[in-house]
N, C-alpha and C positions, 0 to 999 in steps of 0.2 A: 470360643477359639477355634473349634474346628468348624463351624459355620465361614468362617474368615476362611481358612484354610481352602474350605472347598470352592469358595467364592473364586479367592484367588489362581486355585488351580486353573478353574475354569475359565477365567479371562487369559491367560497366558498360554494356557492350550490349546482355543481359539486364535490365539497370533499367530504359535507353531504352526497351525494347520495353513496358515499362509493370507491370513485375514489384516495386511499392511499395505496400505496404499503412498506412494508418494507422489508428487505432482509438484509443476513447473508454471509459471505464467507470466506473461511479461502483458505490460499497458503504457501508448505512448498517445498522448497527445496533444495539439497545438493550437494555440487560438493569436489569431492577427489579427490588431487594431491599428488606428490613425489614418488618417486623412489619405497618406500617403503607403499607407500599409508597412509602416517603418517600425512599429512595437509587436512583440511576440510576446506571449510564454508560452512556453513546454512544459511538460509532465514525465518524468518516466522513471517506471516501476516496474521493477522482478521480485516476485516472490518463491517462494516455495514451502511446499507444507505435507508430513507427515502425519499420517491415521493409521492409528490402532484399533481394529475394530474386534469390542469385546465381544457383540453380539454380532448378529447378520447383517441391522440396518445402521446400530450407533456405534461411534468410535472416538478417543479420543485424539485430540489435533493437537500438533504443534505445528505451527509456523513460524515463517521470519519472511523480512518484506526489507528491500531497499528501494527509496525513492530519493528523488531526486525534482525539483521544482527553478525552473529561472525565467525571470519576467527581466525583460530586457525593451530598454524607451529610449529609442534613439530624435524623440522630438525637440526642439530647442526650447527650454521654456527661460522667461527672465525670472532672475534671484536677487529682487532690489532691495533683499535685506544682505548681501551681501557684492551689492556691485558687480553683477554676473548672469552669464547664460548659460544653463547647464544644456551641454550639447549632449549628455546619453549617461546613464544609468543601466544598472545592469547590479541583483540582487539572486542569491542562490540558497536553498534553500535542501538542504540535506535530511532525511529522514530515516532511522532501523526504526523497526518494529518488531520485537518479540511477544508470541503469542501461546495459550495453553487454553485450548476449550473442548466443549464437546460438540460433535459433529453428526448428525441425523439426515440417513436418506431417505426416500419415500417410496422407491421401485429396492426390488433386489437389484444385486449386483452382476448376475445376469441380465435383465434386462438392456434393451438398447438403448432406451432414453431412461435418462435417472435423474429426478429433480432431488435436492438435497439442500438445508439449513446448519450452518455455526455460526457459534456466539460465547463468548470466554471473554477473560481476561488476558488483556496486552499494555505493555508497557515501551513508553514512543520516546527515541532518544533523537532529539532534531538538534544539529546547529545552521546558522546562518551566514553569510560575507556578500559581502557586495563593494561596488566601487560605483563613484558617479565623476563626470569628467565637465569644469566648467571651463569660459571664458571670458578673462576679468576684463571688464569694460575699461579698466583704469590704460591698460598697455595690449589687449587683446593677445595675452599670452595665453596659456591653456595649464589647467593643472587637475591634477587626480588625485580623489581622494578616498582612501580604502578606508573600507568600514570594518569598529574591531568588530572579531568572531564573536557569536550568543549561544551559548549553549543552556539546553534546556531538556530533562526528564519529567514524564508525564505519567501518571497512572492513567489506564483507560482501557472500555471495551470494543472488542471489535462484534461485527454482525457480517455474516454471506450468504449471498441467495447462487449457488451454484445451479450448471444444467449440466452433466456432461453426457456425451453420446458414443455407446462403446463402437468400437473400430474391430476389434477384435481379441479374442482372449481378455487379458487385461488391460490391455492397453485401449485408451478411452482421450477424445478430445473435450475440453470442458470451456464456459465461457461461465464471467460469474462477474456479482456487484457487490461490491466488500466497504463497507463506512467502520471507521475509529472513532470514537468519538472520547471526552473526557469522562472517568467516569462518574453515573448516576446524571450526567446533563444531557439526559436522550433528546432533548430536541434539536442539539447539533449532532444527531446522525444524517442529517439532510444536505449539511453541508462539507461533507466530505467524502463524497461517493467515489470509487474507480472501477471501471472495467478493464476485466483483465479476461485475456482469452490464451489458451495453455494446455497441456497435455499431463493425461495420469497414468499411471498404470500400477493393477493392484496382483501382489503377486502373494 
Protein backbone atom coordinates (compact mmCIF):
# COMPACT_ATOMS: atom_id res chain seq x y z
CA UNK A 1 0.00 0.00 0.00
CA UNK A 2 2.40 2.59 0.54
CA UNK A 3 4.48 1.43 -2.61
CA UNK A 4 1.16 2.50 -4.52
CA UNK A 5 1.14 5.56 -2.50
CA UNK A 6 4.35 6.79 -3.45
CA UNK A 7 3.99 5.49 -6.98
CA UNK A 8 0.99 7.59 -7.22
CA UNK A 9 2.26 10.60 -5.62
CA UNK A 10 4.95 10.64 -8.07
CA UNK A 11 2.92 10.45 -11.27
CA UNK A 12 0.66 13.42 -10.15
CA UNK A 13 3.65 15.49 -9.01
CA UNK A 14 5.06 15.14 -12.23
CA UNK A 15 1.78 16.64 -13.91
CA UNK A 16 1.82 19.40 -11.15
CA UNK A 17 5.17 20.32 -12.25
CA UNK A 18 3.55 21.13 -15.62
CA UNK A 19 4.30 17.75 -17.57
CA UNK A 20 0.59 18.04 -19.79
CA UNK A 21 0.63 18.42 -23.41
CA UNK A 22 -2.43 19.18 -25.55
CA UNK A 23 -2.48 19.31 -29.28
CA UNK A 24 -4.73 20.03 -32.28
CA UNK A 25 -4.64 18.54 -35.92
CA UNK A 26 -6.81 18.70 -38.73
CA UNK A 27 -6.27 16.30 -42.27
CA UNK A 28 -8.24 17.02 -45.52
CA UNK A 29 -8.06 15.28 -48.59
CA UNK A 30 -9.37 14.64 -52.15
CA UNK A 31 -9.27 12.27 -54.72
CA UNK A 32 -11.02 12.84 -58.43
CA UNK A 33 -12.03 10.09 -60.78
CA UNK A 34 -14.05 9.60 -64.18
CA UNK A 35 -13.50 10.23 -67.45
CA UNK A 36 -14.75 13.59 -67.13
CA UNK A 37 -13.42 14.26 -63.56
CA UNK A 38 -17.09 14.35 -62.39
CA UNK A 39 -16.57 11.81 -59.11
CA UNK A 40 -14.79 12.93 -56.00
CA UNK A 41 -14.29 11.77 -52.40
CA UNK A 42 -13.02 13.87 -49.54
CA UNK A 43 -11.75 13.06 -46.19
CA UNK A 44 -11.72 15.24 -43.35
CA UNK A 45 -10.67 15.02 -40.00
CA UNK A 46 -9.81 17.00 -36.43
CA UNK A 47 -8.67 15.61 -33.91
CA UNK A 48 -7.34 16.51 -30.64
CA UNK A 49 -5.40 14.76 -27.88
CA UNK A 50 -4.27 15.16 -24.25
CA UNK A 51 -0.82 13.74 -22.56
CA UNK A 52 -0.09 13.25 -19.17
CA UNK A 53 3.41 12.71 -18.89
CA UNK A 54 4.34 10.59 -15.80
CA UNK A 55 7.86 10.32 -16.58
CA UNK A 56 10.01 12.70 -18.89
CA UNK A 57 9.60 10.66 -22.12
CA UNK A 58 6.10 8.42 -21.53
CA UNK A 59 2.71 9.67 -21.00
CA UNK A 60 -0.51 8.76 -21.05
CA UNK A 61 -3.00 9.86 -24.04
CA UNK A 62 -6.33 10.58 -24.48
CA UNK A 63 -7.78 11.53 -27.58
CA UNK A 64 -10.98 12.17 -29.71
CA UNK A 65 -11.16 12.32 -33.54
CA UNK A 66 -13.98 13.66 -35.80
CA UNK A 67 -14.04 12.51 -39.35
CA UNK A 68 -16.10 12.76 -41.75
CA UNK A 69 -15.93 10.70 -45.41
CA UNK A 70 -18.27 11.49 -48.81
CA UNK A 71 -17.71 9.89 -52.22
CA UNK A 72 -19.87 11.58 -54.49
CA UNK A 73 -20.64 9.88 -58.72
CA UNK A 74 -22.04 12.03 -60.53
CA UNK A 75 -21.58 9.51 -63.79
CA UNK A 76 -24.79 8.05 -65.60
CA UNK A 77 -24.89 4.48 -65.26
CA UNK A 78 -27.99 2.12 -66.69
CA UNK A 79 -30.18 0.18 -63.72
CA UNK A 80 -31.93 -2.45 -66.20
CA UNK A 81 -32.91 -4.24 -63.18
CA UNK A 82 -34.97 -1.32 -62.41
CA UNK A 83 -35.75 0.49 -65.81
CA UNK A 84 -33.35 3.47 -65.07
CA UNK A 85 -30.25 5.64 -65.13
CA UNK A 86 -28.94 6.65 -62.06
CA UNK A 87 -27.79 10.18 -62.76
CA UNK A 88 -25.56 10.73 -59.22
CA UNK A 89 -25.07 9.11 -55.97
CA UNK A 90 -23.58 10.63 -53.19
CA UNK A 91 -22.90 8.57 -49.73
CA UNK A 92 -21.47 10.11 -46.21
CA UNK A 93 -19.96 8.57 -43.96
CA UNK A 94 -19.44 10.03 -40.35
CA UNK A 95 -17.04 8.83 -37.79
CA UNK A 96 -16.04 9.69 -33.40
CA UNK A 97 -13.24 8.19 -32.15
CA UNK A 98 -12.39 7.93 -28.59
CA UNK A 99 -9.17 6.92 -27.46
CA UNK A 100 -6.88 5.92 -23.95
CA UNK A 101 -3.22 4.77 -24.65
CA UNK A 102 0.14 5.29 -23.78
CA UNK A 103 2.28 7.68 -25.44
CA UNK A 104 6.46 7.30 -25.84
CA UNK A 105 8.87 9.97 -27.24
CA UNK A 106 12.27 9.34 -28.16
CA UNK A 107 14.20 13.01 -27.81
CA UNK A 108 13.53 15.11 -24.60
CA UNK A 109 11.01 17.61 -24.67
CA UNK A 110 13.44 20.20 -24.99
CA UNK A 111 14.87 19.08 -27.77
CA UNK A 112 13.85 20.68 -31.38
CA UNK A 113 13.00 17.75 -33.31
CA UNK A 114 11.17 14.94 -31.27
CA UNK A 115 10.16 11.72 -32.89
CA UNK A 116 7.48 9.92 -30.79
CA UNK A 117 5.08 6.54 -30.90
CA UNK A 118 1.10 5.69 -29.33
CA UNK A 119 -0.83 2.76 -29.44
CA UNK A 120 -4.07 2.06 -27.01
CA UNK A 121 -7.36 1.25 -27.15
CA UNK A 122 -10.24 3.22 -29.12
CA UNK A 123 -13.51 2.74 -29.53
CA UNK A 124 -15.04 3.97 -33.31
CA UNK A 125 -18.68 5.19 -33.42
CA UNK A 126 -19.59 5.58 -37.31
CA UNK A 127 -22.92 6.13 -39.12
CA UNK A 128 -23.71 6.50 -42.60
CA UNK A 129 -26.61 8.19 -45.22
CA UNK A 130 -26.63 8.76 -48.59
CA UNK A 131 -29.04 9.33 -51.50
CA UNK A 132 -28.85 8.34 -55.29
CA UNK A 133 -30.92 10.13 -57.98
CA UNK A 134 -32.36 8.17 -61.09
CA UNK A 135 -34.25 8.51 -64.35
CA UNK A 136 -37.01 6.26 -65.10
CA UNK A 137 -36.87 5.21 -68.61
CA UNK A 138 -40.72 4.43 -68.55
CA UNK A 139 -41.75 8.69 -68.58
CA UNK A 140 -38.07 10.16 -68.09
CA UNK A 141 -39.14 11.64 -64.72
CA UNK A 142 -36.31 11.68 -62.02
CA UNK A 143 -36.57 10.54 -58.48
CA UNK A 144 -34.49 10.32 -55.18
CA UNK A 145 -33.88 8.02 -53.04
CA UNK A 146 -32.55 8.47 -49.52
CA UNK A 147 -30.78 5.82 -47.82
CA UNK A 148 -31.86 4.73 -44.21
CA UNK A 149 -29.16 5.88 -41.57
CA UNK A 150 -26.45 2.59 -40.34
CA UNK A 151 -25.19 3.13 -37.23
CA UNK A 152 -22.39 1.14 -36.04
CA UNK A 153 -19.88 0.80 -32.58
CA UNK A 154 -16.66 -0.86 -33.03
CA UNK A 155 -14.03 -1.97 -30.40
CA UNK A 156 -10.50 -1.17 -31.84
CA UNK A 157 -6.84 -0.02 -31.58
CA UNK A 158 -5.26 2.86 -32.67
CA UNK A 159 -1.28 3.33 -33.60
CA UNK A 160 0.86 6.96 -34.35
CA UNK A 161 3.97 7.64 -35.66
CA UNK A 162 4.21 11.50 -34.56
CA UNK A 163 7.40 14.12 -35.50
CA UNK A 164 6.84 17.29 -33.90
CA UNK A 165 9.33 20.22 -34.16
CA UNK A 166 9.44 22.81 -31.20
CA UNK A 167 8.75 26.48 -32.29
CA UNK A 168 9.35 27.76 -29.07
CA UNK A 169 8.83 27.26 -25.28
CA UNK A 170 6.17 24.74 -25.48
CA UNK A 171 4.66 25.39 -28.21
CA UNK A 172 5.56 22.79 -30.91
CA UNK A 173 4.33 22.18 -34.74
CA UNK A 174 3.77 18.37 -35.25
CA UNK A 175 2.83 16.25 -38.41
CA UNK A 176 1.83 12.51 -37.83
CA UNK A 177 0.15 8.96 -39.36
CA UNK A 178 -2.49 7.58 -37.11
CA UNK A 179 -4.30 3.86 -38.41
CA UNK A 180 -7.55 2.47 -36.34
CA UNK A 181 -7.91 -0.65 -36.98
CA UNK A 182 -10.45 -3.43 -35.57
CA UNK A 183 -9.09 -4.98 -32.69
CA UNK A 184 -6.50 -7.92 -32.77
CA UNK A 185 -6.94 -7.77 -36.94
CA UNK A 186 -3.50 -5.84 -37.34
CA UNK A 187 -3.31 -6.53 -40.91
CA UNK A 188 -6.04 -3.78 -41.49
CA UNK A 189 -3.74 -1.30 -40.04
CA UNK A 190 -2.66 -0.60 -43.62
CA UNK A 191 -5.82 0.25 -44.73
CA UNK A 192 -6.76 2.98 -42.84
CA UNK A 193 -3.88 5.39 -42.65
CA UNK A 194 -4.48 9.55 -42.16
CA UNK A 195 -2.12 12.36 -42.14
CA UNK A 196 -2.71 14.91 -39.98
CA UNK A 197 -0.55 17.99 -39.48
CA UNK A 198 -1.32 20.30 -36.30
CA UNK A 199 0.11 22.08 -33.37
CA UNK A 200 0.94 21.29 -29.54
CA UNK A 201 1.93 22.93 -26.81
CA UNK A 202 3.25 21.40 -23.44
CA UNK A 203 2.72 23.44 -20.52
Amino acid sequence: MKFAIIVLFFMFSNIAQGMVEISGNFGYNKTVFGAQRENYITNRTWSGTLALYLWNMTAIELNYSDSEEISTENTDRDIDEIGAIRLGYQQRVRTKVYGIGLRQAFANRKSRIIPLISMGYAKQFSEDDGEATYKLDSDNSTQTVFFDKMKKRQESVFAAFLLKIRITGGLSIQGSIKTIFPAFEYNEAKNNLKYLVGISWMF
